[in-house]
C-alpha positions in Angstrom: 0.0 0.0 0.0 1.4 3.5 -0.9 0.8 6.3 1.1 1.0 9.8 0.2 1.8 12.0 2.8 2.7 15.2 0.9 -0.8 15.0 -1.2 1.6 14.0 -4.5 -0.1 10.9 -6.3 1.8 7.7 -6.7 -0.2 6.6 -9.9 1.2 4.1 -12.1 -0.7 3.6 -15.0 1.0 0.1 -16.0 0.3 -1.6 -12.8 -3.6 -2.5 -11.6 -4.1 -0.6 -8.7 -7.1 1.1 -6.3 -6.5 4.7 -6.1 -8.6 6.4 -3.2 -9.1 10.2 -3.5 -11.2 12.9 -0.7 -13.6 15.0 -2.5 -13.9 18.3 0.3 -16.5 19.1 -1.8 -17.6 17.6 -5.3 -15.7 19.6 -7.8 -12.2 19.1 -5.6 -9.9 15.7 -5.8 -7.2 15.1 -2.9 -5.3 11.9 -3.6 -4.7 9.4 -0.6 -3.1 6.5 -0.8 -3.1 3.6 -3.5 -3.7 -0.3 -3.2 -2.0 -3.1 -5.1 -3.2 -6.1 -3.3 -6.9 -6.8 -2.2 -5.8 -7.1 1.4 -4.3 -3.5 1.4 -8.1 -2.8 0.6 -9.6 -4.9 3.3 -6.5 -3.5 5.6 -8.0 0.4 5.1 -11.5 -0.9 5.5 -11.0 -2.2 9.4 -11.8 -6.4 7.7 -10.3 -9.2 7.9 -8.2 -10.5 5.4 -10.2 -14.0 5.0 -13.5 -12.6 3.5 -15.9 -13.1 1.0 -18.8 -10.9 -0.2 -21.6 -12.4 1.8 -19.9 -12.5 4.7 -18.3 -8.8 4.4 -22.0 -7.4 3.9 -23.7 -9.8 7.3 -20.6 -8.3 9.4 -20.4 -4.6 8.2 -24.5 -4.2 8.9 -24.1 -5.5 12.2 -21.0 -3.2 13.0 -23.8 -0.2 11.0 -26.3 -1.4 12.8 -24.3 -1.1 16.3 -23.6 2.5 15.9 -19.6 1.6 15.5 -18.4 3.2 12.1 -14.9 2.4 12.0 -12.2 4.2 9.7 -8.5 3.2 9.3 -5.9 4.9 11.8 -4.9 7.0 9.1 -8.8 8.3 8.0 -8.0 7.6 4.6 -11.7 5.8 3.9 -13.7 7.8 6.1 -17.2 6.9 7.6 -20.4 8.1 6.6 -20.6 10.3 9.7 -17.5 11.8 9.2 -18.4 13.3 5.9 -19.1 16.7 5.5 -22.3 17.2 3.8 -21.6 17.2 -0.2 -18.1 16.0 0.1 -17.6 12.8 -1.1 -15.1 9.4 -0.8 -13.7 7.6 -4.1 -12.0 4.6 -5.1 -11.1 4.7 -8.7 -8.5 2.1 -11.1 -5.5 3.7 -11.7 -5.7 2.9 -15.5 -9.0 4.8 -15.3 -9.2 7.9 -17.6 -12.6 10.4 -17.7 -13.7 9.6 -21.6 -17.3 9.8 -23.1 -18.5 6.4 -22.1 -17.7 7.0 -18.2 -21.2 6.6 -16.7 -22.1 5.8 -12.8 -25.1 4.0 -11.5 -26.3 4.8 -7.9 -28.0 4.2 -5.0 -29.3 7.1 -2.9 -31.5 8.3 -0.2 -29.7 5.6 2.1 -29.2 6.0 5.7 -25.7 6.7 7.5 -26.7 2.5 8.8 -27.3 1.2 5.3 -24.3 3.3 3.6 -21.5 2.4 6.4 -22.3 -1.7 5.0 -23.5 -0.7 1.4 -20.2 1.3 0.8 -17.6 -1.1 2.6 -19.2 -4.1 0.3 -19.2 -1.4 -2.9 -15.8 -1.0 -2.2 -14.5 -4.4 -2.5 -16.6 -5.5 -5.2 -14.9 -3.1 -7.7 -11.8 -3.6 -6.0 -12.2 -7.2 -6.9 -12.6 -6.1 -10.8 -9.8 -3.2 -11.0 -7.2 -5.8 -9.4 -8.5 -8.6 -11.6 -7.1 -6.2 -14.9 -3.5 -7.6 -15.4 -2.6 -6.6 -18.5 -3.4 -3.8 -21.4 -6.1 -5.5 -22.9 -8.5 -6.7 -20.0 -7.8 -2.6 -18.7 -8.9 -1.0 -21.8 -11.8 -3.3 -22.0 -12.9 -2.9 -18.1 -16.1 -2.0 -17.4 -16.2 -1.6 -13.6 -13.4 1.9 -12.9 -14.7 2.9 -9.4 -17.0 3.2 -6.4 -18.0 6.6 -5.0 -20.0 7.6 -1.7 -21.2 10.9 -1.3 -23.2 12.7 1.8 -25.8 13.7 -0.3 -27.7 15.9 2.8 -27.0 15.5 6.7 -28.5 12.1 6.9 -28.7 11.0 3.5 -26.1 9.5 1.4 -25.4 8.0 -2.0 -23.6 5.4 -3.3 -22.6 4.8 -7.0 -20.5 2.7 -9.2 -18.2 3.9 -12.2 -18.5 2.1 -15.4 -16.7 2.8 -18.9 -18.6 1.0 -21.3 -21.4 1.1 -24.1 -25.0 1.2 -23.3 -25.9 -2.0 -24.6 -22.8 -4.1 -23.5 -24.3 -7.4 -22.3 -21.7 -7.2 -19.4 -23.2 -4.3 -17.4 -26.4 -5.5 -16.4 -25.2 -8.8 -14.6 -22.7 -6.3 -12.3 -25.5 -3.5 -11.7 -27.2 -6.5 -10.4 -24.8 -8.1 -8.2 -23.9 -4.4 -7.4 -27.0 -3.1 -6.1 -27.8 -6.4 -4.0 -31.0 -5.7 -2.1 -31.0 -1.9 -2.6 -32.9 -0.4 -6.0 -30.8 1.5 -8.3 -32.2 5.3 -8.4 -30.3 6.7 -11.4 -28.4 4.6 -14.0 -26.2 5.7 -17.0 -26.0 9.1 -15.1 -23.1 11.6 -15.2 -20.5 11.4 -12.7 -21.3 14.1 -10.1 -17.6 14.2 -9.1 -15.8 17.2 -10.5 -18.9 17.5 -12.7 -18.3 21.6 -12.8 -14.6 21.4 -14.5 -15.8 19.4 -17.6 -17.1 22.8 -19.1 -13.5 23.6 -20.0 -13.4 23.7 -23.8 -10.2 24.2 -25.6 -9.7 26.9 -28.9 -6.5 27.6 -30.7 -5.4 31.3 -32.3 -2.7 31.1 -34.8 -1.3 35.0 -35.5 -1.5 35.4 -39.4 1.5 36.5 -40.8 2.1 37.0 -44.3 5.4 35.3 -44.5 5.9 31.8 -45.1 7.0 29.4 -42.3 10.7 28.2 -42.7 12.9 25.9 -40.9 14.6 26.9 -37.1 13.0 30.1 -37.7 10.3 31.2 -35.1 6.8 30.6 -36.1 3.7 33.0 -35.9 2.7 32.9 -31.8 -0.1 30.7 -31.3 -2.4 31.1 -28.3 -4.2 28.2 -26.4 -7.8 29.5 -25.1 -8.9 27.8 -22.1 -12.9 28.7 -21.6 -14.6 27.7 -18.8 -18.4 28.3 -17.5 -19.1 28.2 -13.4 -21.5 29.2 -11.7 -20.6 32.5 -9.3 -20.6 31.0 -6.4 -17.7 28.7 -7.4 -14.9 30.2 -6.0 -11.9 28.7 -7.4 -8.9 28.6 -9.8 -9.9 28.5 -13.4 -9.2 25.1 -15.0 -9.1 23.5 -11.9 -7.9 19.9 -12.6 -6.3 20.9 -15.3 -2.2 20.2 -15.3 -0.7 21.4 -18.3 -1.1 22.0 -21.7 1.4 20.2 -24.2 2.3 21.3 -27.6 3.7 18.1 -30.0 4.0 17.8 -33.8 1.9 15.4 -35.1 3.6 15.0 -38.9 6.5 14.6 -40.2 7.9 12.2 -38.4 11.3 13.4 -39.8 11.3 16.8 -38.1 11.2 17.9 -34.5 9.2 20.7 -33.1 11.5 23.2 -31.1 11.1 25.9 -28.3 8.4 25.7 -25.2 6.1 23.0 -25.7 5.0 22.6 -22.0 3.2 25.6 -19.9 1.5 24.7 -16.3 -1.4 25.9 -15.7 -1.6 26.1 -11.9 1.9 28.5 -12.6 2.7 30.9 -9.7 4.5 33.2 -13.1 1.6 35.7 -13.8 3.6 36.2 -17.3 2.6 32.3 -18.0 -0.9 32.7 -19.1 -3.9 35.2 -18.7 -6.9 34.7 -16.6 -10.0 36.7 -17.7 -12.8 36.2 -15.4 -16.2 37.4 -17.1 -19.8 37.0 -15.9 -22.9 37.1 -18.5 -23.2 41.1 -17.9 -19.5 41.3 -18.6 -19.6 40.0 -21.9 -21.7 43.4 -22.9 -19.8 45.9 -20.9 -16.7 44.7 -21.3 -16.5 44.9 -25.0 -13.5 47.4 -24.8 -11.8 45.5 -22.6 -8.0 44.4 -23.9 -6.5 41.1 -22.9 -3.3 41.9 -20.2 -0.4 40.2 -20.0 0.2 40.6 -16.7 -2.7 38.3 -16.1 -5.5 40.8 -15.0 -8.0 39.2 -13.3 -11.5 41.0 -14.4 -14.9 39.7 -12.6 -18.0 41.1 -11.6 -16.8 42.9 -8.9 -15.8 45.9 -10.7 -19.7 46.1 -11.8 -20.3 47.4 -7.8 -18.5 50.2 -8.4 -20.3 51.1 -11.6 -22.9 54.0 -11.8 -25.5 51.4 -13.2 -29.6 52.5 -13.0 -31.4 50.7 -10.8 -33.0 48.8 -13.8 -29.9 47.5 -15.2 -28.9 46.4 -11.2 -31.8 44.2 -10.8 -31.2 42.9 -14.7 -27.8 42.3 -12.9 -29.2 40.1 -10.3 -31.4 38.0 -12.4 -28.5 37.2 -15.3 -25.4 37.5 -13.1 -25.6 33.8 -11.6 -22.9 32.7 -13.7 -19.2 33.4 -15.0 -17.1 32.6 -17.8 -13.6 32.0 -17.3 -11.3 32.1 -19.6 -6.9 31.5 -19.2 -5.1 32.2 -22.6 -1.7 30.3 -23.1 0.9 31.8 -24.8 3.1 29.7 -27.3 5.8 32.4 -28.8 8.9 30.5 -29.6 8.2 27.3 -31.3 10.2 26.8 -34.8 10.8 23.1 -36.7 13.6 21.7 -38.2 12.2 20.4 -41.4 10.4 21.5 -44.5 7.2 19.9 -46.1 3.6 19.7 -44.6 3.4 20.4 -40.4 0.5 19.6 -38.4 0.9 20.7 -34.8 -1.3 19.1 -31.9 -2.6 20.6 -28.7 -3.3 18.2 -25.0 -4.8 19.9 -22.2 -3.6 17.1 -19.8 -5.6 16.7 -16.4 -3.8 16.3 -12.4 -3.0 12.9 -11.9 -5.8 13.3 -9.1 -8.4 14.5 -11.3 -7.6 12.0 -14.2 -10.9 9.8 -13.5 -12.9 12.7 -13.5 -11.7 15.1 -16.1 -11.3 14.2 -20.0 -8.3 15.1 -21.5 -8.7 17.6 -24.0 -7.2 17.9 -27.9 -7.2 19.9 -30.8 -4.5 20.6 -33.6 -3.7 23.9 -35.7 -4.9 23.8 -39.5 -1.9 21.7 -41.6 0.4 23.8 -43.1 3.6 24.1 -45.5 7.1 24.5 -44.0 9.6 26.1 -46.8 13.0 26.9 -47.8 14.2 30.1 -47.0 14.7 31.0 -50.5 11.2 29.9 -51.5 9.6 32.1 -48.2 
């Protein structure tokens, strides 16, 4: 069992693993600590390491039922009861990347008595599945990536399992099944709640025109990567949360090499790194003569206080101003190739190794275009 006590993820994608992260609140990720064997699982969870199903479920009610909801020495699963209301507990593989067929299936309105036994059993079921991937083919082809719980209200909670699969495979019904036991499934085929707000990031790309022609190891038009993000205002958080960094790579030729900065961090403490515009739905018709600063100015709809506004246009204010569009523009000035012929130039907006199960990775590319001799330029 790894344990992580500086909050830096030890995630290896190559080995079958259960990776547990602490969701403060839904749209947050903490990794905790990551288990390769079963009994590392059963270890965190307070059971014995001689179990089965049946047996787990009989012995984790009674301990429910008794009032005694135990957590490891090191809180790393906590109890229902310890939960703050909307934070959540999650046990994810660590091959398990966010894509488009990522879908949970849950149970909810249970008790703090029916989720301490529902959740421990939850838990070692889709352990039993992640740990059973050994190689490349039987991850890709997982269905079962994760258990969550979350503390849906003070005495209600949810429970849900994280599948990666098509609608209609014949696989998932038979695990839904076995997964819900006695309990009724409430929602099924449902978005993952988890980090739910940070997969409004969308990703554009600027190329400056120029009107010369592109040549070898001479620096290219700057190219901009546009981060947008939409939030509602009472999210109050860095834009592009779960968001790492965003990698520049050439795609074509394989005989040339692109050259200069290809890597920028987003979380950067450098306010010359990227800009971070923060406008709310009255912004976007005020702020039309705004000009984008490089020294990161951070607009939002604070400055809108301070504004000699009629009263009609503040109570306009209050009905439209509920949410914000952020947006952090990457600057790419010193990239050049090697080679001549045609380019094409791709664009990853890679996601924190902690938020990688709940965030898709985003790409795009620039247009293709020609690379010529100097002569020719």
């Amino acid at each position: 069992m790894q344990w992580c006590k500086e909050g830096r993820e030890v995630q290896q994608k190559h080995v079958s693993a259960c990776v547990f992260h602490r969701h403060e609140e839904l749209n947050k990720s903490e990794y905790l600590c990551t288990c390769e064997k079963l009994t590392d699982v059963l270890h965190i969870l307070e059971l014995p390491e001689k179990h089965n199903i049946t047996d787990t479920l009989t012995r984790t009610a009674e301990t429910g039922a008794a009032g005694r909801a135990t957590t490891s020495s090191m809180t790393v699963v906590e109890s229902a009861a310890q939960l703050s209301v909307h934070g959540a507990i999650s046990m994810t593989a660590s091959y398990a990347d966010y894509t488009s067929r990522t879908r949970c299936h849950t149970v909810e309105n249970l008790t703090i008595e029916q989720c301490i036994s529902f959740w421990k059993r939850s838990v070692i079921f889709a352990a039993e599945f992640i740990l059973s991937a050994t190689n490349n083919a039987m991850r890709r082809s997982a269905v079962v990536v994760g258990v969550f719980m979350i503390r849906s209200d003070y005495s209600e909670f949810t429970v849900g399992i994280i599948t990666q699969c098509a609608t209609r495979d014949n696989r998932l019904q038979p695990i839904l099944s076995q997964f819900c036991d006695h309990h009724m499934l409430t929602r099924v085929h449902a978005e993952l709640p988890l980090c739910a707000a940070h997969r409004t990031t969308t990703m554009r790309l600027w190329w400056e025109p120029r009107t010369e022609r592109v040549t070898p190891h001479r620096i290219m038009p700057p190219m901009k990567v546009i981060l947008e993000q939409h939030q509602k205002l009472q999210c109050n958080g860095i834009p592009c949360c779960g968001y790492g960094a965003v990698n520049v790579f050439l795609c074509r030729p394989m005989t040339s090499r692109l050259c200069g900065t290809t890597k920028k961090t987003l979380q950067s403490t450098n306010p010359d790194a990227f800009e971070k515009i923060l406008l709310s739905t009255v912004d976007k018709g005020q702020g039309k003569g705004l000009k984008d600063d490089a020294d990161a100015a951070i607009l939002n709809s604070d400055f809108l206080k301070d504004a000699a506004y009629s009263s009609a246009v503040q109570k306009r204010q209050k009905l439209k101003l509920d949410r914000r569009q952020n947006i952090v523009i990457l600057h790419f000035d010193d990239l050049s190739v090697v080679e001549e012929g045609e380019h094409l130039i791709g664009v990853e907006v890679e996601a924190l190794p902690s938020y990688r199960a709940f965030l898709p990775a985003l790409y795009g590319h620039l247009a293709p275009f020609l690379v010529v001799a100097r002569e020719d330029a």
